[in-house]
C-alpha positions as CSV (number, residue, x, y, z in Angstrom):
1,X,114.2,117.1,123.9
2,X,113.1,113.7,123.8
3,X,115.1,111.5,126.3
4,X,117.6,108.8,125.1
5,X,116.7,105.2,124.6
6,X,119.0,103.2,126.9
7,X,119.1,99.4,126.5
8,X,121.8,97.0,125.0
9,X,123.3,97.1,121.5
10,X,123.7,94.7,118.9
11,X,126.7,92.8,119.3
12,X,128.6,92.5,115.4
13,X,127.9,88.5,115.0
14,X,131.3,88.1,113.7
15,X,132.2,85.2,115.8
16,X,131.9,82.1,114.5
17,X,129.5,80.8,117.7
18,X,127.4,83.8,116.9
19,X,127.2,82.8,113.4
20,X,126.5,79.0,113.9
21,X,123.3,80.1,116.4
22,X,121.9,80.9,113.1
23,X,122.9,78.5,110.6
24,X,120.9,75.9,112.4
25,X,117.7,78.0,111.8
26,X,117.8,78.5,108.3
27,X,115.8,77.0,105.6
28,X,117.0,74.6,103.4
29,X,116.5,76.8,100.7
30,X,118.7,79.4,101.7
31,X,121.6,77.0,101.0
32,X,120.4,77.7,97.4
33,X,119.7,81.2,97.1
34,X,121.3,83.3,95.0
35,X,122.1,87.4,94.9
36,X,121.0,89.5,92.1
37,X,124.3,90.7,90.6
38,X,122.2,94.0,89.7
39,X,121.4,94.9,93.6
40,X,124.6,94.0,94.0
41,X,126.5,96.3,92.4
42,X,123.7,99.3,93.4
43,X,125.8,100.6,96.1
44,X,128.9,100.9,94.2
45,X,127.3,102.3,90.7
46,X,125.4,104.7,93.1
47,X,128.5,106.9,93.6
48,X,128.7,109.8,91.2
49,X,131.7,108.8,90.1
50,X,130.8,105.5,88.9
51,X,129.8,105.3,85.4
52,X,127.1,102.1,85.4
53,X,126.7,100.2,82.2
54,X,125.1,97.5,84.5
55,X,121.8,98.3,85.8
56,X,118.5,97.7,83.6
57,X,117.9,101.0,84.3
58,X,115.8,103.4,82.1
59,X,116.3,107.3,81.9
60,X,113.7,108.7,84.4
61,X,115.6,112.3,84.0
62,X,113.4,112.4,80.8
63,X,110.2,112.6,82.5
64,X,109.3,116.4,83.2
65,X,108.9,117.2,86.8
66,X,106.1,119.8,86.3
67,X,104.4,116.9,85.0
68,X,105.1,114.6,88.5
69,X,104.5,117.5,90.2
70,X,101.4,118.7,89.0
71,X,99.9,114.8,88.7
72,X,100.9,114.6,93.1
73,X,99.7,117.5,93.9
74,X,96.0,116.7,92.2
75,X,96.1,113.5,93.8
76,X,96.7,115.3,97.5
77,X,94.2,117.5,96.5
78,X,91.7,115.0,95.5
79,X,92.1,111.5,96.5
80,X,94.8,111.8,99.5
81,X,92.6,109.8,101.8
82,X,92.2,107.0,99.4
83,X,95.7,107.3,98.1
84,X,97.1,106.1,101.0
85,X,94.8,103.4,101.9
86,X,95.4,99.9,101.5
87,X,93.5,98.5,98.0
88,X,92.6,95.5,96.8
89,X,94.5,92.5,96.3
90,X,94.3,92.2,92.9
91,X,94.4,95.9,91.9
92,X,92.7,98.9,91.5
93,X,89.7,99.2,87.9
94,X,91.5,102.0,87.2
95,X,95.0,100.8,87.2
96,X,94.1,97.2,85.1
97,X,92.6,99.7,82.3
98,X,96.1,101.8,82.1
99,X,97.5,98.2,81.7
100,X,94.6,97.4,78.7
101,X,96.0,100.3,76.9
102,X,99.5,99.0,77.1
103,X,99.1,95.4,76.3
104,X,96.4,96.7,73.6
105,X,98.8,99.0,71.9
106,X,100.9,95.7,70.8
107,X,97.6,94.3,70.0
108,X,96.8,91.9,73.1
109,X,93.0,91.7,74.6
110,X,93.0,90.3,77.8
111,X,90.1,89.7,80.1
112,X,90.4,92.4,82.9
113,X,89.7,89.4,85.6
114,X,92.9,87.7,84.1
115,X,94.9,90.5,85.6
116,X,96.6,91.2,88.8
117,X,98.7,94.3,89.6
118,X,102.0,93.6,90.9
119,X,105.0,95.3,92.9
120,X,106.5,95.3,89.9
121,X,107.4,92.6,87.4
122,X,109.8,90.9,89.6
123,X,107.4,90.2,91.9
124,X,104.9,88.6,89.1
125,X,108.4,86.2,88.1
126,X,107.8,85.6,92.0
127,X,104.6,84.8,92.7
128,X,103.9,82.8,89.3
129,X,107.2,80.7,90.4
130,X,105.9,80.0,94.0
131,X,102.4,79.3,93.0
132,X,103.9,76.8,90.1
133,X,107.1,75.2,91.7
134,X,108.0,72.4,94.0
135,X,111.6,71.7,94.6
136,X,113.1,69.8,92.0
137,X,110.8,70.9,89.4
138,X,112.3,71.8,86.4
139,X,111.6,75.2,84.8
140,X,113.3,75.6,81.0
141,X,114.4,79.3,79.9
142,X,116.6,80.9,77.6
143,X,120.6,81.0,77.9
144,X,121.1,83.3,78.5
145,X,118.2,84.7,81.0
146,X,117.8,87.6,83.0
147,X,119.9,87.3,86.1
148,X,116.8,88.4,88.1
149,X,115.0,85.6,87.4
150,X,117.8,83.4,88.4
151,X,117.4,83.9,92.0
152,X,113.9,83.6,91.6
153,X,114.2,79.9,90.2
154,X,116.7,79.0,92.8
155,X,115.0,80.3,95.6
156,X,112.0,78.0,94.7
157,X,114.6,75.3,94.6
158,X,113.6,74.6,90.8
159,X,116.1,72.7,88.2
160,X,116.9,75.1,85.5
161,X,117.1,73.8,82.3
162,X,119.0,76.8,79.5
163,X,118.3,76.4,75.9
164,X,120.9,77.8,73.6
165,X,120.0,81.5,71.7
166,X,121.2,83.0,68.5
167,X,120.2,85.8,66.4
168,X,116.4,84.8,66.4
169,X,116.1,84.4,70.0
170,X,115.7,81.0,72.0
171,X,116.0,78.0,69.6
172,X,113.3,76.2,69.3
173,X,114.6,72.8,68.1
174,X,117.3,72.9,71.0
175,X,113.7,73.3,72.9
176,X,112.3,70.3,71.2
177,X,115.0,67.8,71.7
178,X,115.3,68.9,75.6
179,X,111.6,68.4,76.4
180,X,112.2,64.5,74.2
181,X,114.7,64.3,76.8
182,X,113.0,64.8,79.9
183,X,109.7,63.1,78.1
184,X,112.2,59.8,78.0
185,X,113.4,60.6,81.8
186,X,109.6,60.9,82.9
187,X,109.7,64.5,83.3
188,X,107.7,67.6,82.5
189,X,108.9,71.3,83.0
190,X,106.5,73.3,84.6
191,X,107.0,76.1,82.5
192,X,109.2,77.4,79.8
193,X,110.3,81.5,80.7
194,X,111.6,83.5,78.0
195,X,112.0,87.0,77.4
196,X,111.3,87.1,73.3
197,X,111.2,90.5,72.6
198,X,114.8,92.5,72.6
199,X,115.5,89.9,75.4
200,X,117.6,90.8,78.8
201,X,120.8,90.6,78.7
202,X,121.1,89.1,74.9
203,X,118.8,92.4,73.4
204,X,117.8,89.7,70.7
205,X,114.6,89.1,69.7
206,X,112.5,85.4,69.0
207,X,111.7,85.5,65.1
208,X,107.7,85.1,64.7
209,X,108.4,81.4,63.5
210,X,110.1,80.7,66.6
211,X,107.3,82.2,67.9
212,X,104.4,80.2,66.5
213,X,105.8,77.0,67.3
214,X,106.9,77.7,70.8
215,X,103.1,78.6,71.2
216,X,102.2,75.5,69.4
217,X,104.5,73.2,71.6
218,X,102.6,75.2,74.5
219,X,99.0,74.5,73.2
220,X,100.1,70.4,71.8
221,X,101.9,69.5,75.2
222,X,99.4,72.1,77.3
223,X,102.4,73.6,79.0
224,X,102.4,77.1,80.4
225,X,105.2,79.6,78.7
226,X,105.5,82.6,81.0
227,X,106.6,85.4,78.6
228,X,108.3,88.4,79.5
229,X,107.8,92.1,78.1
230,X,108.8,94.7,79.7
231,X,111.0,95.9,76.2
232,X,108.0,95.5,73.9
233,X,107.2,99.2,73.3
234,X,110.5,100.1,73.0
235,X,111.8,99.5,69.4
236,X,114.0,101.3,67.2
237,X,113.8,99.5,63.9
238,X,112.8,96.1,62.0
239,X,108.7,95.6,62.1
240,X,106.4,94.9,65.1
241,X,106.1,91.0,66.0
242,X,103.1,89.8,68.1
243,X,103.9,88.8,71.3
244,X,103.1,85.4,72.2
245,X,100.1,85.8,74.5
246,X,98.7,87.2,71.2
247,X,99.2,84.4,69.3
248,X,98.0,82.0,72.3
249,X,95.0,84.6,73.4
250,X,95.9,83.4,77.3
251,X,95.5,79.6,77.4
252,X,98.8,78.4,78.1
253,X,100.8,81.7,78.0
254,X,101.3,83.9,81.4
255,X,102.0,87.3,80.3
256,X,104.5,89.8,82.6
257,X,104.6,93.5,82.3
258,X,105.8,96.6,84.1
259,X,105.7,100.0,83.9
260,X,109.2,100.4,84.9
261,X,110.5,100.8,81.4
262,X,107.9,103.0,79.9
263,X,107.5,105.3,82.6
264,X,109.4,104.7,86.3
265,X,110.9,101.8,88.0
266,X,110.6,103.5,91.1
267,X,106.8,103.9,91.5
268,X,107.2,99.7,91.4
269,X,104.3,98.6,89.5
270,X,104.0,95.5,87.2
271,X,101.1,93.2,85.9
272,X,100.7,89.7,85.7
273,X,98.3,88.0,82.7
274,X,97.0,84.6,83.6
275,X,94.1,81.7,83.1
276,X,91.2,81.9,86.4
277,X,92.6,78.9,87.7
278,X,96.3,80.1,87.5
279,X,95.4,83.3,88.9
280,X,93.6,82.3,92.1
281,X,96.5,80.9,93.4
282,X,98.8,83.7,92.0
283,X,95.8,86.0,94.4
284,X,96.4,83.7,96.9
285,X,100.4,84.0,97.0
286,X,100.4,87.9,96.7
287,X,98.3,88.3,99.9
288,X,100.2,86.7,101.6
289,X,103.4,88.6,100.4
290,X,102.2,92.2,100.9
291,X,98.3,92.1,100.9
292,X,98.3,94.7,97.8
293,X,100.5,97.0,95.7
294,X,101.1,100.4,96.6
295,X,98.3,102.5,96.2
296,X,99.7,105.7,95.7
297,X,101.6,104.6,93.0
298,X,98.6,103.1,91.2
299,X,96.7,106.6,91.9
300,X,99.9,108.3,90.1
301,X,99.6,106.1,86.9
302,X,96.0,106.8,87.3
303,X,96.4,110.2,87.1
304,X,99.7,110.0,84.2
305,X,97.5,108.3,81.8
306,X,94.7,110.4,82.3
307,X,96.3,113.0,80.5
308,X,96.6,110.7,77.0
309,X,100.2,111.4,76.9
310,X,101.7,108.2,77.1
311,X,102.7,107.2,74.3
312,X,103.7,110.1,73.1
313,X,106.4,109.8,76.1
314,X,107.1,106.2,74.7
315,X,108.3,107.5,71.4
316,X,110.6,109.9,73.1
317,X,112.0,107.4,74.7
318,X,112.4,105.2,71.6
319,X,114.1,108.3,70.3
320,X,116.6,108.9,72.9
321,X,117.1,104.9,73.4
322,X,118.4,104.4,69.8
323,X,120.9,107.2,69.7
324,X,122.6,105.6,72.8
325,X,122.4,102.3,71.4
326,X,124.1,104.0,68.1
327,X,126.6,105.4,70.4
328,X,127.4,102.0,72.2
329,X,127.9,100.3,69.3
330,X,130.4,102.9,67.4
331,X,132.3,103.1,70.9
332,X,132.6,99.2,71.2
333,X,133.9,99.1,67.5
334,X,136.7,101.3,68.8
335,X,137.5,100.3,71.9
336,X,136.9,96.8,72.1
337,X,139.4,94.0,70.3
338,X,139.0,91.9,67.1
339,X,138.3,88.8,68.4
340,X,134.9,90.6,70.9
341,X,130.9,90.1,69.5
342,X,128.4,91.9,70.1
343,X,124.5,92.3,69.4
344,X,122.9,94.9,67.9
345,X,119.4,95.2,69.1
346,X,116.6,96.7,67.4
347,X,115.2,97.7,70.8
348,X,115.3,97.5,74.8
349,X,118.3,98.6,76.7
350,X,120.7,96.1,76.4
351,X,124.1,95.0,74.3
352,X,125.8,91.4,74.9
353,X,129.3,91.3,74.2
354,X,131.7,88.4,74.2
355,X,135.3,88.8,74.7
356,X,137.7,85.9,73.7
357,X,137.3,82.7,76.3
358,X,140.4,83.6,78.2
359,X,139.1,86.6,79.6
360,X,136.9,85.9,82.8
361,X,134.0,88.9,83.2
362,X,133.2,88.6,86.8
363,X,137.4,89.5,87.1
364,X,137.4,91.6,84.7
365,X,134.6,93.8,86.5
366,X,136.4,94.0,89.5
367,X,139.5,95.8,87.6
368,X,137.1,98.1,86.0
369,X,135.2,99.1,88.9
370,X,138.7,100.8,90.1
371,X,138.3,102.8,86.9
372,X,135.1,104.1,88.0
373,X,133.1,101.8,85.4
374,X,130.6,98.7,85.9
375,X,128.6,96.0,83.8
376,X,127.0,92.8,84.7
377,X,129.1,90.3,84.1
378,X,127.6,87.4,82.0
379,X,127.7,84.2,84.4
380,X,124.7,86.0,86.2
381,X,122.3,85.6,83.1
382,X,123.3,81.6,83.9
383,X,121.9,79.0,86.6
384,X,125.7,77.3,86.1
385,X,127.7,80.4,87.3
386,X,130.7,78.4,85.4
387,X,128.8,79.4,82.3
388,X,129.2,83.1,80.5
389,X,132.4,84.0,82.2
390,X,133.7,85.8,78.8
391,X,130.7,88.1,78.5
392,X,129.1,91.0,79.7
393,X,125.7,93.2,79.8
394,X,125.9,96.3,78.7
395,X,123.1,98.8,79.4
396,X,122.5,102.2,77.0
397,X,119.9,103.7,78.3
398,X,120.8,104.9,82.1
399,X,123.5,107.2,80.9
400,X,124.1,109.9,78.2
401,X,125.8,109.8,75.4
402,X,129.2,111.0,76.3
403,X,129.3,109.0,79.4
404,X,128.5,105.6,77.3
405,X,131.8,106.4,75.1
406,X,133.9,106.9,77.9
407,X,132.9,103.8,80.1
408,X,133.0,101.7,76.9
409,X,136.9,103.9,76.6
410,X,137.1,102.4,80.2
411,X,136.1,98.8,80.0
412,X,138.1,98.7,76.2
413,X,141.4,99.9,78.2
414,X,141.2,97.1,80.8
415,X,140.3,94.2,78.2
416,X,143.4,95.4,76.3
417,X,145.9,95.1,79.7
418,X,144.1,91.0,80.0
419,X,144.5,90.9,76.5
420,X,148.1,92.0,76.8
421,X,149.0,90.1,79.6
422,X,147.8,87.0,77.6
423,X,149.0,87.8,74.7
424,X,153.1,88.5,76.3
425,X,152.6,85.3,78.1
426,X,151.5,82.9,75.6
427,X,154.4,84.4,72.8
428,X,156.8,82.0,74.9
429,X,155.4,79.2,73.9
430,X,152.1,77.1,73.3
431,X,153.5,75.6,76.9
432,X,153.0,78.1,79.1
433,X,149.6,79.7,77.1
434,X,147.3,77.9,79.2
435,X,149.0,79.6,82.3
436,X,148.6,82.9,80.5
437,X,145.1,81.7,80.1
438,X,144.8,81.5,83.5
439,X,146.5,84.6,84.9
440,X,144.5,86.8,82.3
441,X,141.4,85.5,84.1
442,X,142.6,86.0,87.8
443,X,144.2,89.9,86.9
444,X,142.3,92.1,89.3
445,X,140.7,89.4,90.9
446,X,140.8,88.5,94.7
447,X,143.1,85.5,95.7
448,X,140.2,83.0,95.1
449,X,138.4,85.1,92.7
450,X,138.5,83.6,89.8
451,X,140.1,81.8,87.0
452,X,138.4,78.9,86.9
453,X,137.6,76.8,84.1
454,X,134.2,76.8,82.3
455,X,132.7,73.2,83.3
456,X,130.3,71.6,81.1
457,X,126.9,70.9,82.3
458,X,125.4,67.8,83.6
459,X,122.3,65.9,84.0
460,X,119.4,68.1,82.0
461,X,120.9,71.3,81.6
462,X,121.1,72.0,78.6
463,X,123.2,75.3,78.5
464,X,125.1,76.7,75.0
465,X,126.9,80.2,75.1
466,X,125.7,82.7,73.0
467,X,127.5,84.4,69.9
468,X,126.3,86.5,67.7
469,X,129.2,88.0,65.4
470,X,129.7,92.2,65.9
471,X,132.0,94.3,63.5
472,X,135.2,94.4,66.0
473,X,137.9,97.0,65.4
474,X,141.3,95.5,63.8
């Protein structure tokens, strides 16, 4: 029996001396970062318990484990030396042609030396964000975004400018007048970030006019659009629209992809689709990150699309996906009151829902997570964290059927006691309905928690909140 270690033990760091000794060393940028709300609220949707509605999280129970089985077990069998070597920065042949197929199957052709393989797509949002911004540089995306590219863009320290979205995706003439505004101010963004199709969290999609003239603005002003796909492949109705580095062909448009939707988020593997210049530097910034993306993992997608079943999995998927979103939808109906919205996506994992503006989400969450039942509340998809406090993300594909009608039966019962509350309150009088207002919001909150009042933006934000009308129950 192995002796022991003796030694001393971390002391807790509780103290406010201990914590000071720190704060001097910290970056600047630190003062600005930002959690993911998705990581974290991991730990707590992680008990069995806990029905999540708040993760981006695909079904992996659908992929047969004979089939992950059998695909390991030729890889120890065959390649185990090389499987867990390092590889090359940019990514293995072999890997870069499993990503040809996917962007190919929505009708992209991209130069194999245009991509780089990436620890998934988060990273790719990383590395393209470090290789592009200074602090102070202003970066334009939708509103709202994905709350993990938030962090991302305040981490980099970059301004972020949020154009409005409806039905159609990110409008483009709210895009226009912004970038005439920061033309007058002597400003340029350094990139406009959207996720057009079945967009995270809003599950909306950019209509293919809104499409052609973002990539015209692109190619006029010659500025860089980084577009976001990882929903592409996953529709459920309405027709096919091209994504933009289609219509582009890879001048001024930096594609993002990831298997983590169409096959596993765990094995962490995501692509990133850019010019030779742009994609030196974005070489540069990964090898200094973590030298090269797993290896293994790249040898298991090897080996997955080897067998030609891929897509075939895909449409499964698509399958499952739009029953669940059928379910969500029929359970919100019911449970959810009059005056909530919601969007109905034709594809990708995601519902938005907006509950009347005297409800605050990020309150509202911590009530339901006693009830064994989480979402992402909506301020996360926003750089102004004042912004989106009335709606949520919903997510239909991590769970089954019956578990999405009975978190939905969850969340519906604690908007009806804030409802309630506000409702008994404001019947004294128009007098005191602001204070119901404001006790709605704070319920289930923490003493400083919450209830707070949206403030309007400043300076170049340019942030709208998003509606799109849903058939509530009466």
């Amino acid at each position: 029996m192995a002796d022991t270690p003796t030694g001393h033990r971390r002391r807790a760091h509780t103290r406010t001396r201990d914590i000071e000794r720190y704060a001097g060393l910290f970056a600047e940028r630190t003062g600005v970062m930002r959690s993911s709300a998705m990581r974290d609220l991991m730990a707590v949707t992680a008990r069995p318990e806990v029905i999540s509605l708040a993760g981006g999280l695909p079904d992996t129970s659908t992929f047969p484990p004979q089939t992950f089985a059998a695909q390991m077990t030729r890889i120890a069998q065959t390649s185990a030396a090389e499987a867990l070597q390092y590889g090359p920065t940019e990514g293995f042949e072999e890997t870069v042609d499993c990503i040809l197929q996917v962007m190919g199957a929505e009708g992209m052709l991209p130069d194999p030396e245009d991509v780089i393989v990436t620890t998934g797509g988060q990273q790719a949002i990383d590395l393209i964000t470090k290789t592009l911004i200074d602090p102070g540089d202003v970066v334009i995306c939708e509103a709202p975004t994905y709350p993990g590219a938030v962090p991302v863009f305040c981490s980099y320290q970059a301004e972020v400018v949020q154009i409005e979205c409806d039905e159609d995706g990110m409008r483009i003439d709210e895009l226009e007048a912004t970038l005439a505004r920061l033309d007058g101010d002597g400003r340029r963004p350094k990139f406009v970030y959207s996720v057009p199709s079945f967009q995270n969290p809003a599950g909306v999609s950019m209509s293919i006019e809104r499409r052609s003239r973002l990539v015209e603005l692109a190619r006029s002003r010659e500025m860089l659009v980084i577009e976001d796909n990882p929903y592409g492949l996953l529709r459920f109705g309405g027709d096919p629209l091209p994504p933009l580095y289609q219509l582009d062909g890879g001048d001024f448009v930096i594609y993002i992809g990831t298997f983590s939707k169409i096959l596993s988020p765990g094995i962490r593997l995501g692509w990133a689709v850019a010019p030779p210049p742009v994609m030196e530097k974005i070489v540069l910034g990964k090898q200094a990150a973590d030298l090269c993306t797993s290896t293994l993992t790249q040898y298991f997608v090897r080996e997955y699309f080897s067998e030609g079943h891929w897509r075939q999995y895909v449409d499964d998927l698509v399958e499952i996906y739009r029953g669940r979103r059928d379910v969500m939808v029929a359970a919100l109906a019911e449970h959810f009151p009059a005056e909530a919205t919601w969007t109905e996506p034709e594809g990708g994992l995601f519902i938005w829902a907006t509950l009347p503006d005297y409800i605050d989400t990020g309150d509202l969450l911590a009530r339901a997570l006693r009830d064994d039942v989480a979402f992402v509340p909506g301020q996360a998809a926003y750089a102004d964290e004042d912004l989106g406090r009335n709606s949520m993300r919903l997510n239909f594909s991590g769970v089954d059927e019956g578990e999405i009608r009975e978190g939905i039966r969850r969340i519906g019962k604690v908007i009806d006691e804030q409802v309630g509350l506000y409702k008994t309150i404001a019947g004294a009088g128009d007098g005191v309905a602001e204070g119901a207002a404001q006790g709605a919001r704070g319920a289930g909150a923490s003493a400083d928690g919450g209830g707070r009042e949206a403030e309007q933006p400043s300076g170049d934000v340019n942030v709208l909140p998003f509606r799109k009308t849903g058939e509530g129950s009466a």
